[in-house]
KOLLO-774970 format. One record per residue (C-alpha): residue number from 1; x, z negated, y. Coordinates in Angstrom, 3 decimals, always signed. Layout:
residues N
(NUM,(X,Z,Y))
...
***
This chain:
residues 342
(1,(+94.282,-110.417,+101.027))
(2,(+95.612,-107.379,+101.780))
(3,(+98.072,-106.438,+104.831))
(4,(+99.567,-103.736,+106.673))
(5,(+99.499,-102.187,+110.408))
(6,(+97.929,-99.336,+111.576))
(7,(+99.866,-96.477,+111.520))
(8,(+98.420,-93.261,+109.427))
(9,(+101.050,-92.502,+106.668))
(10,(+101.365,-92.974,+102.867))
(11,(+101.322,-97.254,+102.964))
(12,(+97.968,-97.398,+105.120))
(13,(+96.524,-94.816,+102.598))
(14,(+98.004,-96.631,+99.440))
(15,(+96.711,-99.729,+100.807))
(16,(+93.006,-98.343,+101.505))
(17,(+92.976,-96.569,+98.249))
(18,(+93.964,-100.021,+96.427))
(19,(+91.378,-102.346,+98.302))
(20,(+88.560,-100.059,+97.917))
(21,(+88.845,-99.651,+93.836))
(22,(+89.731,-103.598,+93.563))
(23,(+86.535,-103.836,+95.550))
(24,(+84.597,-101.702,+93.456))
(25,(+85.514,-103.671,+90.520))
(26,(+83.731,-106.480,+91.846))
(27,(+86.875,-108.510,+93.351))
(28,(+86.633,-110.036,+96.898))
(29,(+89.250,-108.078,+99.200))
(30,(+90.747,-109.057,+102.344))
(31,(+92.520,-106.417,+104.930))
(32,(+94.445,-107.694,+107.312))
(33,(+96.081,-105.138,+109.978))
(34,(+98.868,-106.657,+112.379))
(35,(+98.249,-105.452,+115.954))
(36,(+101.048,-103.989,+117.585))
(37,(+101.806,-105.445,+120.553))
(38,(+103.805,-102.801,+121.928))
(39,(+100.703,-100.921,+122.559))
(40,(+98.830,-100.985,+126.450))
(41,(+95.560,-103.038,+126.952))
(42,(+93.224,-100.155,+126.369))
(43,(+94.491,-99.053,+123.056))
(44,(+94.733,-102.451,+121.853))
(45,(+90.918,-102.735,+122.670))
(46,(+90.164,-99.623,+121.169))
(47,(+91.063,-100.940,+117.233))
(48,(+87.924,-100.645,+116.036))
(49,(+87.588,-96.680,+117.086))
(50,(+90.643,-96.438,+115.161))
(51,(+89.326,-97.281,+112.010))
(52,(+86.322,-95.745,+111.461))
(53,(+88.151,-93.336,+109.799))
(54,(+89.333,-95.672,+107.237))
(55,(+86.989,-94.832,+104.588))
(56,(+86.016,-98.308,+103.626))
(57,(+83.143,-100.835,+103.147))
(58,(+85.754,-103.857,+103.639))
(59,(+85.616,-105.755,+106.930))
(60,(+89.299,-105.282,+108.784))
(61,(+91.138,-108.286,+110.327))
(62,(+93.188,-107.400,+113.109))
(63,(+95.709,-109.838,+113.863))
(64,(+98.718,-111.655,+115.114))
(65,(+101.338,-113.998,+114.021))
(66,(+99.580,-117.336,+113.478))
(67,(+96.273,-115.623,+113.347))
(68,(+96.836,-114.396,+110.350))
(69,(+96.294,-117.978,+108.416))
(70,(+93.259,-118.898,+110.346))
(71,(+91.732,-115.568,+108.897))
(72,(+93.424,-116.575,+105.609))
(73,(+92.473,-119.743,+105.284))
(74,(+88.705,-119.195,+106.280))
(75,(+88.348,-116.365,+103.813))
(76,(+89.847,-118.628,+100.705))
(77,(+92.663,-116.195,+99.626))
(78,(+94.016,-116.886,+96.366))
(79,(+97.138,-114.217,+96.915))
(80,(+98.408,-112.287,+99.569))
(81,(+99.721,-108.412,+98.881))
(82,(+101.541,-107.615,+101.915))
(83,(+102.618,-104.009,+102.326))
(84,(+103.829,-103.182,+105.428))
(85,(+107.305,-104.892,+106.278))
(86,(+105.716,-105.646,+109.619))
(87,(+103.654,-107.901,+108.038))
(88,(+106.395,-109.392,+105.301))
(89,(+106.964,-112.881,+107.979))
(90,(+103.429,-113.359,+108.993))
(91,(+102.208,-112.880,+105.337))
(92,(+105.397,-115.331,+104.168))
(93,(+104.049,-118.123,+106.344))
(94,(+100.798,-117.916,+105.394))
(95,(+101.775,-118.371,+101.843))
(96,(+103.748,-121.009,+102.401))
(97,(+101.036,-123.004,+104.334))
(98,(+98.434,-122.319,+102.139))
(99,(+100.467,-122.597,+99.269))
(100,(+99.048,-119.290,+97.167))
(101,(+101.491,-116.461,+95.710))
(102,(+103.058,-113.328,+97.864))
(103,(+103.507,-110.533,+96.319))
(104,(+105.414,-107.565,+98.413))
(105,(+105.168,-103.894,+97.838))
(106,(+107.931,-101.797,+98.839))
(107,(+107.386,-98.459,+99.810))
(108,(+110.760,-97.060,+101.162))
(109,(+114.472,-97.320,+100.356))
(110,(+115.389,-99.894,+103.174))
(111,(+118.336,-102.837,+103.592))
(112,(+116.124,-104.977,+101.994))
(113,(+117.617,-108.598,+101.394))
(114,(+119.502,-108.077,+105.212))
(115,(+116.132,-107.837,+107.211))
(116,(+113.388,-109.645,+104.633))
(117,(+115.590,-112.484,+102.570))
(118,(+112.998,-115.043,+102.634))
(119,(+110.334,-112.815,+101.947))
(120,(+112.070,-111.847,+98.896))
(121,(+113.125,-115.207,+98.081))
(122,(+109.577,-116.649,+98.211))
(123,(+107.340,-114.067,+96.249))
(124,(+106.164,-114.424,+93.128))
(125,(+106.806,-110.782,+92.369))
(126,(+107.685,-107.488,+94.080))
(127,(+106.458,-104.558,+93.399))
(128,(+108.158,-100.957,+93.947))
(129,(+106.251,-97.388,+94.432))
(130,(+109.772,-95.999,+92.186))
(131,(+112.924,-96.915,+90.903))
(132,(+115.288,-95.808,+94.099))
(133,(+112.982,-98.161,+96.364))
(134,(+113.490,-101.035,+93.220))
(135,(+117.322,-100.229,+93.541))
(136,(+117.092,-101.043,+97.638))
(137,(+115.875,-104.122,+96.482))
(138,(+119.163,-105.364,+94.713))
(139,(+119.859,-107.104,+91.092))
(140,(+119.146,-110.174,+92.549))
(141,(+115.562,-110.218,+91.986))
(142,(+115.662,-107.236,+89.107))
(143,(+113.165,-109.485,+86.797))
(144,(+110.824,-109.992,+89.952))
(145,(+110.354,-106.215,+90.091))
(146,(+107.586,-104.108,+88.890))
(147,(+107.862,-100.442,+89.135))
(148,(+104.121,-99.285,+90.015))
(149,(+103.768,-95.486,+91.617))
(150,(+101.541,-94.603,+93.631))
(151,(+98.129,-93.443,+92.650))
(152,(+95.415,-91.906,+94.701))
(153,(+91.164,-91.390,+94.552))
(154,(+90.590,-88.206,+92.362))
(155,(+87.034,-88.298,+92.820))
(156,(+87.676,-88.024,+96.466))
(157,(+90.783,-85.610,+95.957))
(158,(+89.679,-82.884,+93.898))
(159,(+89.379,-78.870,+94.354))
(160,(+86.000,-77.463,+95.107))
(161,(+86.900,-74.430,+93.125))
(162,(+89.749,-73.215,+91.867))
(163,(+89.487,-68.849,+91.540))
(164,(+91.522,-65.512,+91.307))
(165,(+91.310,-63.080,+94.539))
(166,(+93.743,-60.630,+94.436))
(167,(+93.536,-59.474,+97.717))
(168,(+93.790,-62.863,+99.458))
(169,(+97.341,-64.143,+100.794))
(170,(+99.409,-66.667,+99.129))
(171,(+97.932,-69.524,+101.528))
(172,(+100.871,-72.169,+101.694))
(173,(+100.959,-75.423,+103.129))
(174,(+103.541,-77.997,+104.011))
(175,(+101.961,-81.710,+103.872))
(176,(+104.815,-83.877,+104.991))
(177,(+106.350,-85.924,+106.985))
(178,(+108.283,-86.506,+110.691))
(179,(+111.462,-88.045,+109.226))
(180,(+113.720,-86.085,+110.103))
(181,(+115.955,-86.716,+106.279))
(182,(+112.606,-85.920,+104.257))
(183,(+111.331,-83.011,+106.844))
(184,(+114.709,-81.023,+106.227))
(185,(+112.972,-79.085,+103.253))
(186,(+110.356,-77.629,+106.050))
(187,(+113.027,-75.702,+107.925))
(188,(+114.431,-74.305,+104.762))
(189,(+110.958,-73.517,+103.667))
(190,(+110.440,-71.593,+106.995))
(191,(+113.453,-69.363,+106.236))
(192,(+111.794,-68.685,+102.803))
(193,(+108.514,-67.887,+104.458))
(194,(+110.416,-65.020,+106.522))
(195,(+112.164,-63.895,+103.770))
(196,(+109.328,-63.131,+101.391))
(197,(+107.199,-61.757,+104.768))
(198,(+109.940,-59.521,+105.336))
(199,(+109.559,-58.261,+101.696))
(200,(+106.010,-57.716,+102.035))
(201,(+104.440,-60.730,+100.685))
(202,(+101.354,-61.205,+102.548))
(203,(+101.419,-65.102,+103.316))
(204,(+99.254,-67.641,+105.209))
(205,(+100.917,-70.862,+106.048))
(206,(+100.155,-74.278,+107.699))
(207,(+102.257,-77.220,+108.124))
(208,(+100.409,-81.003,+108.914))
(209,(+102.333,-84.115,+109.780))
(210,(+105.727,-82.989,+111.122))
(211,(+106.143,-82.539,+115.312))
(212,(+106.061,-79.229,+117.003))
(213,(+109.564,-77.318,+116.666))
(214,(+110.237,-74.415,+118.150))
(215,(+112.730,-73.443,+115.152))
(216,(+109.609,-73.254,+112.859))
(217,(+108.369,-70.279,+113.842))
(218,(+106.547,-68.954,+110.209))
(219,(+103.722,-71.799,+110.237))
(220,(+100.410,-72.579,+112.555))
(221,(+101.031,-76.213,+113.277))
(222,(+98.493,-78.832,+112.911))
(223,(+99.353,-82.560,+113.673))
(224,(+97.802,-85.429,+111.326))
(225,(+94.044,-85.200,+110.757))
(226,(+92.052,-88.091,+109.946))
(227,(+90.511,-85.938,+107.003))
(228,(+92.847,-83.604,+105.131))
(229,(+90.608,-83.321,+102.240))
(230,(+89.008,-79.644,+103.610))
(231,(+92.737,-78.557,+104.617))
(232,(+93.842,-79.306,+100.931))
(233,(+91.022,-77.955,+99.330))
(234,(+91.396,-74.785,+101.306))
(235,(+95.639,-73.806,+100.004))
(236,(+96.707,-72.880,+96.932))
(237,(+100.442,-73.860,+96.926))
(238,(+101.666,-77.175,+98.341))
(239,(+105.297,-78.147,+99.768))
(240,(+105.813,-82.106,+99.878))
(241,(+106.549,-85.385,+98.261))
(242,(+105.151,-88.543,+97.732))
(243,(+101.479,-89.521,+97.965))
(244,(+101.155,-86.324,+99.671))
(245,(+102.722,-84.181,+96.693))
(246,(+99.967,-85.892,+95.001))
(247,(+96.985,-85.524,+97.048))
(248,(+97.439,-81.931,+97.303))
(249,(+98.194,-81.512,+93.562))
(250,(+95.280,-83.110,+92.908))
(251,(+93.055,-80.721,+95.045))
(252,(+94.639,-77.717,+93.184))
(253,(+97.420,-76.785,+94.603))
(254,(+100.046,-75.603,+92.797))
(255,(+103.108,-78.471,+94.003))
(256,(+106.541,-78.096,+94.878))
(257,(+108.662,-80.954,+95.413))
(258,(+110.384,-80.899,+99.121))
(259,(+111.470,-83.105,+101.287))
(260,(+115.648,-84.008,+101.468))
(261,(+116.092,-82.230,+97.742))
(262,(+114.421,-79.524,+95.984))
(263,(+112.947,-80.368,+92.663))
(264,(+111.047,-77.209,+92.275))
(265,(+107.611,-76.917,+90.736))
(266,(+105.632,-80.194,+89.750))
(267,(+104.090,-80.030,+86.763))
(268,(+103.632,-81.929,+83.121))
(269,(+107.022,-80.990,+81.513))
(270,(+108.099,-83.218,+84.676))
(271,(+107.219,-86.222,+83.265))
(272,(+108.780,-85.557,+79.938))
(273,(+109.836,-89.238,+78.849))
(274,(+113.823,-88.160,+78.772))
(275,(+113.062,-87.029,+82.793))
(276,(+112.697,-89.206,+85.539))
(277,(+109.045,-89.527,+86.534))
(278,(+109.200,-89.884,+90.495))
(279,(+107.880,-87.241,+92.815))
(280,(+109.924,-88.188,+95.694))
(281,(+112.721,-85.967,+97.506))
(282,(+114.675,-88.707,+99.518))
(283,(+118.150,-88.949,+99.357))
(284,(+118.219,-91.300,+96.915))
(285,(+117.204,-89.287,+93.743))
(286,(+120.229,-87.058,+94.514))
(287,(+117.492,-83.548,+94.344))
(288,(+119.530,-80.261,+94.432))
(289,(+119.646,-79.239,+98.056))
(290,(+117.254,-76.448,+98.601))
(291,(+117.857,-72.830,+99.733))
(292,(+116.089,-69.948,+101.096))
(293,(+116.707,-68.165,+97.884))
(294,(+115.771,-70.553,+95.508))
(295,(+112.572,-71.089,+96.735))
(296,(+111.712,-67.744,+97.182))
(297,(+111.905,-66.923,+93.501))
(298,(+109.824,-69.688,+92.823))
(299,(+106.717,-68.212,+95.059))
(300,(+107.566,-65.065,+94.057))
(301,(+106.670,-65.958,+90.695))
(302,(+103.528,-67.086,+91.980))
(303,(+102.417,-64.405,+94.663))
(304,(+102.972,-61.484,+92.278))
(305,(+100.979,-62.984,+89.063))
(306,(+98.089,-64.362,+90.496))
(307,(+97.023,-65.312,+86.566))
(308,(+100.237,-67.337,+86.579))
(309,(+98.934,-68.780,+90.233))
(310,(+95.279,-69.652,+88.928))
(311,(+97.068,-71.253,+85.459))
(312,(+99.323,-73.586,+87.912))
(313,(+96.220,-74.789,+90.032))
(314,(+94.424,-75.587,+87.150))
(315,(+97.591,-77.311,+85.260))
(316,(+98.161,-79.130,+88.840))
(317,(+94.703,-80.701,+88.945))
(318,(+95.418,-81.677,+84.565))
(319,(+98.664,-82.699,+86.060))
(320,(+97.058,-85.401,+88.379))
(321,(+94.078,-86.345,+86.231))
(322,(+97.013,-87.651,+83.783))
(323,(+99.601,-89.493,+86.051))
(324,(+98.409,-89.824,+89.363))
(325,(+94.857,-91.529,+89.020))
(326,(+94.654,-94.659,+91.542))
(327,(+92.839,-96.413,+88.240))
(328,(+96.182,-96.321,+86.661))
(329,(+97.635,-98.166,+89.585))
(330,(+95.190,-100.900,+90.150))
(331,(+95.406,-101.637,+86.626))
(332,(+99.348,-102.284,+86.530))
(333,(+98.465,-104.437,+89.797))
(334,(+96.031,-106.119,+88.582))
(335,(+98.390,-107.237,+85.861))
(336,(+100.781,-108.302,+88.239))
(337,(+97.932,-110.533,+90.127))
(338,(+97.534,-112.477,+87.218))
(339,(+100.621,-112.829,+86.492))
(340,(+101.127,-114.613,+89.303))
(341,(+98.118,-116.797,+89.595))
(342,(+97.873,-118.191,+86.158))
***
C-alpha cells in the first residue's frame, strides 16, 4: 500500500508513476490518499473529480486517521510505502497494528528526526530521492537509508519530433516550482530573457507552476495543468529541477538546471562517476548562484547554432533513456521491498 495526499507536485507524480509500473508487473497495489480536512464540504465531496486525472487503473482510498487500517487491513497489505509526511503517523499505526514493514520515502530536505522520530524509528528502511534529502535524515539511521532518484514514464514522456527550423524562436520554458528558495532561478532567468531580447534574439517563453508576479514580466504565465505532456513536447529548452528537469529532458528539451543554484546544462558528462549525480538546485547542493550573464551565454550558444540546439535535444532524450527511466527506480524499490519482507 501506497500513501500520499492530494496535492499535484513531484511526490503525487512519483507516487503514481511507481504504483502504476509495480502494477504492471503483476503486483497488487494499494493507494491510499489522506483527505485534508482543512478543505470545505464541497471540495471534500468532490475527490473523485480530482482524480480522474491521475492516470491510473488502481482504485484510490481516500482516507482519515483510523481509516486508514480498516482499508489496510481489508485489502491484506504486506508493506506500507508511505510518501507524503502527512501520511508518516497514520501509515506508522497501521504498521504497528497490523504488524507488516514501513518503509518511508523522503522527498525534501526537512528536520526530519524533530517532526517524524517514531516514524523513523519504526521502519524497516527509508528511502531518499538524493543524498542532501539522506543527509536531513541524520547518521542515526545511515544503514536504514537507500538512495533511490527519481525516475519517470518515458513511454509517456517522450518528444513527438525533434527538428531544425531556423526561422522559429528559441521557445523556452520554465517548469518549476512556487517555493519561493527553488523559484529564485525564474527571476534571474527573466532578466536573461530581456537581455538576449534586447540583443535581438527572437525568443518565446512560458513559465508553469510558479504564481503570477508582476516582476516577471518576459514569460506568458500558465498555472499547473493536469497534462503537461503537449506543453513539453511543444519547447525546445527547459529551465528546472527535479522530476520536472526530468520530464522535460525526456520530451527533448535541451535542460538547464535552476532552481536556488545554477548548474548549467544537463547532460551525460553530468553523471560522470567522479560528479555528483543529482539534478536538484536546493540549497543544499551548494549550486553556483546564477546570473543574468551566465545564463545568457549558455542560450546564446544554443539560439545561434541551431545544429548545436537539435544535437542537445537529441542528447537530452539519450540523456533520460539512460538515467532517468522509472524501470530503473522500481527495480532498486523493489529490492528494498524484499528486503524488508523476507
Amino acid at each position: 500500500m501506497l500513501t500520499s495526499v492530494l496535492m499535484k507536485n513531484g511526490v503525487l507524480t512519483h507516487l503514481l508513476d511507481l504504483a502504476n509500473e509495480l502494477h504492471s508487473l503483476g503486483i497488487k497495489v494499494s493507494i491510499a490518499i489522506k483527505k485534508d480536512q482543512r478543505r470545505n464540504n464541497r471540495r471534500l465531496n468532490n475527490y473523485a473529480s480530482l482524480t480522474r486525472n491521475l492516470n491510473t487503473e488502481i482504485p484510490i482510498h481516500f482516507f482519515y486517521g483510523n481509516d486508514l487500517y480498516t482499508f489496510a487491513k481489508k485489502s491484506k497489505v504486506d508493506l506500507i510505502h508511505a510518501h507524503a509526511r502527512l501520511t508518516y503517523s497514520s501509515a506508522l499505526s497501521v504498521s504497528e497494528r497490523l504488524n507488516v514493514p514501513l518503509v518511508i520515502t523522503i522527498h525534501g530536505v526537512y528536520p526530519w528526526q524533530k517532526t517524524h522520530p517514531s516514524a523513523l524509528a519504526h521502519s524497516k528502511k527509508i528511502i531518499a530521492i538524493g543524498s542532501a534529502q539522506a543527509d536531513s535524515v541524520g547518521l542515526e539511521y545511515k544503514q536504514k537509508i537507500a538512495i533511490i532518484p527519481n525516475g519517470i514514464d518515458l513511454e509517456k514522456f517522450k518528444p513527438l519530433a525533434i527538428t531544425n527550423n531556423l526561422d522559429e524562436p528559441l521557445k523556452i520554458l520554465w517548469y518549476g516550482r512556487t517555493d519561493e528558495k527553488t523559484s529564485r532561478g525564474l527571476r534571474i532567468l527573466n532578466q536573461t530573457i530581456k537581455i538576449l531580447r534586447d540583443q535581438g534574439v527572437k525568443i518565446e517563453a512560458n513559465k508553469v507552476g510558479v504564481n503570477n508576479s508582476h516582476s516577471i514580466t518576459e514569460f506568458i504565465s500558465r498555472p499547473w495543468i493536469d497534462n503537461p505532456l503537449p506543453l513539453l513536447q511543444k519547447h525546445q529548452v527547459a529551465f528546472g529541477h527535479s522530476r520536472s528537469l526530468r520530464e522535460a529532458m525526456a520530451c527533448g528539451n535541451v535542460g538547464f538546471l535552476l532552481g536556488y543554484g545554477y548548474g548549467g546544462k544537463i547532460d551525460q558528462e553530468w553523471f560522470r562517476q567522479d560528479k555528483k549525480q543529482h539534478v536538484d538546485a536546493i540549497p543544499e547542493y551548494k549550486l553556483p548562484l546564477p546570473t543574468p550573464e551566465r545564463i545568457a551565454e549558455d542560450l546564446k550558444l544554443l539560439a545561434d547554432n541551431r545544429d548545436y540546439l537539435l544535437f542537445s535535444r537529441i542528447e537530452a532524450r539519450d540523456t533520460a533513456l539512460k538515467y532517468f527511466d522509472v524501470k530503473n527506480m522500481v527495480s532498486e524499490t523493489l529490492e528494498v521491498y524484499k528486503e524488508c519482507v523476507e
